[in-house]
Structure formats: C-alpha cells, structure tokens
C-alpha positions in Angstrom: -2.6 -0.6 37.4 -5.3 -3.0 39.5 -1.8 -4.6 41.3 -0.7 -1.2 42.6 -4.1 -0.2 43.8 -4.6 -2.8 45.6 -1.4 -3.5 47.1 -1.7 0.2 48.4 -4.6 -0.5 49.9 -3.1 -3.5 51.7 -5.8 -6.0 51.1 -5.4 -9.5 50.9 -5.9 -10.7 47.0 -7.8 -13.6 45.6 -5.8 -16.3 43.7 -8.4 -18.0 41.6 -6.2 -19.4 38.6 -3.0 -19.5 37.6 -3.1 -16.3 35.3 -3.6 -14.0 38.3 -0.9 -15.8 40.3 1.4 -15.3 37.3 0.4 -11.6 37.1 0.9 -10.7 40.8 4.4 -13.3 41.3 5.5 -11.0 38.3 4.4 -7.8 39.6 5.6 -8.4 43.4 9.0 -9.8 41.9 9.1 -6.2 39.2 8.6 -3.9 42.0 10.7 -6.1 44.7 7.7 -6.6 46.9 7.9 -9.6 49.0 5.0 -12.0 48.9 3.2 -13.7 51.8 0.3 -16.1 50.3 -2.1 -18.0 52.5 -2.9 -21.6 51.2 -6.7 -22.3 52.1 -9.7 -24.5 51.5 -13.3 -23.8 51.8 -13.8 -26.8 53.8 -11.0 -25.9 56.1 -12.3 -24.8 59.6 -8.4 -23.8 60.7 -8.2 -22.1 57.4 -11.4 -20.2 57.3 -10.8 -19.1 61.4 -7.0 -17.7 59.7 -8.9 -15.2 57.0 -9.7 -12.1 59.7 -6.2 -12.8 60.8 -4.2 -12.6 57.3 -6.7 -9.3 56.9 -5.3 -7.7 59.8 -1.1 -8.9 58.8 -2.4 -7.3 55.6 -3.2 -3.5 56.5 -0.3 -4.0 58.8 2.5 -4.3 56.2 2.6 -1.3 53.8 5.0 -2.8 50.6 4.1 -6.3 51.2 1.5 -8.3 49.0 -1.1 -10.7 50.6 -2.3 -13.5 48.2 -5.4 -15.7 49.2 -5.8 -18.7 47.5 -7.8 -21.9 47.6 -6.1 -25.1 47.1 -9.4 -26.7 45.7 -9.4 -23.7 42.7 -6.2 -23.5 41.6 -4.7 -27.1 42.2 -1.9 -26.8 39.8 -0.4 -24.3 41.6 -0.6 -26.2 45.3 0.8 -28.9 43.7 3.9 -27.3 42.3 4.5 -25.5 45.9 3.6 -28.8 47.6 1.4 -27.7 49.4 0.1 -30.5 51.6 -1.9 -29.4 54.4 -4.1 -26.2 55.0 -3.3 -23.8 56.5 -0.1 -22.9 54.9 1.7 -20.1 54.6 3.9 -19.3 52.1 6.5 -16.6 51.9 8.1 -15.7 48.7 11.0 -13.4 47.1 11.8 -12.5 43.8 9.4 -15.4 43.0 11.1 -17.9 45.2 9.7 -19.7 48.2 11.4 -18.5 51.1 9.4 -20.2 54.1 6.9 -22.6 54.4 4.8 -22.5 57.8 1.9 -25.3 58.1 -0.3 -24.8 60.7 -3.1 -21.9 62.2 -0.7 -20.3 65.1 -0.9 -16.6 64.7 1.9 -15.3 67.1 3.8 -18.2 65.2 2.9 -16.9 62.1 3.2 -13.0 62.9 7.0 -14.0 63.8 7.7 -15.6 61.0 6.4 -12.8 58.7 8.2 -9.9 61.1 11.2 -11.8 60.4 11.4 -12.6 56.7 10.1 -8.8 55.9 12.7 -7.2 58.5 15.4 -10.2 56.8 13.7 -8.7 53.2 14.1 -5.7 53.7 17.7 -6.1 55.2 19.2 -7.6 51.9 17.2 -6.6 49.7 20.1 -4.7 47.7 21.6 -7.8 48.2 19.7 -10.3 46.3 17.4 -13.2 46.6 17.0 -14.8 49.9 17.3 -18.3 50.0 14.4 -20.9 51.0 14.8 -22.1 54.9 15.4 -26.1 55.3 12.6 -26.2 57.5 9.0 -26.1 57.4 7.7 -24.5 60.3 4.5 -26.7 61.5 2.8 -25.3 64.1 
C-alpha cells in the first residue's frame, strides 16, 4: 500500500484535498499510528522556514505519520480543525486532535511531539488520549 511505503520511509506527506486526508486519518487510526500534521501556507514565511524542520522530526520518528498540508488547498479541512494561524501544528490520535501548537518554535515544537509520542505510546493499549485544554502558542 502507497500509506505504508511511505510512512516507512518517514517522509513528510502532502495533504492536497480532503480524499487523501481521509485516506491517511483512516490509515494512521487502522494501524494505531499517531499523526502529527503541519498546517502551512505558501505565502507563509514562518511556515515555509518550518518545512526542513518537520523533514528532519519526520526521519526521526519511525511509526509516526507526518502530514503537510496547505491551508489555502484544502480549506475545508482548516476550517473544521480551526485552524487560525500558520504555523500550526496538529497532533492527532485515533483521528482525534490531541494538541494544537501555533507558532514556528522548534525546541517548543520537538517537546511537544517527544511528549505526546512517549504519552502515545504509553497508553496506547489504553485507548484514545484526550485533546489538551490548551493551545500551545509559541
């Protein structure tokens, strides 16, 4: 499957309608991947200076998948995450919005991720885990 070859190759995957973020949500949430999806724009200076960045969080974590997707081609989907302001970064399990951090910080950003995959990976036999109150702006 295209999913599985390149989630083993730990790239970062292009979100460019809502039929590929269906298909990769559904295929993270089948083979209990967590997701970590970077909310971007083209016009974006923060967000374009983020992309070697999310490449490098990408070949670091093995069993994670890395979405990439701009705001400006898939609206539909930044709307219904609320997303408001780029960079944002979104972390998801079983589907679900986990964490929300707004802003271009990478050790902020790296922290975050460390966390909710250690936290992931921690209860993962037990279930979902359940979206943070905060946004994290940075």
């Amino acid at each position: 499957m295209e999913g599985q070859e390149q989630l083993k190759k730990s790239k970062v995957i292009k979100i460019d309608s809502q039929k590929s973020w269906e298909h990769y949500i559904s295929y993270a949430t089948n083979q209990s991947y967590p997701v970590v999806v970077h909310f971007s724009a083209f016009w974006c200076v923060p967000s374009i200076v983020m992309n070697p960045f999310f490449q490098e969080l990408a070949s670091t974590y093995q069993d994670v998948l890395f979405l990439s997707l701009d705001v400006d081609e898939v609206k539909e989907i930044a709307s219904k995450l609320e997303i408001k302001a780029m960079p944002t970064f979104l972390l998801l399990s079983g589907g679900n919005p986990v964490e929300k951090i707004v802003g271009a910080n990478p050790d902020e950003i790296r922290k975050r991720i460390d966390h909710f995959i250690h936290s992931f990976r921690s209860y993962k036999s037990m279930g979902t885990i359940s979206m943070s109150k905060a946004v994290i702006k940075t």
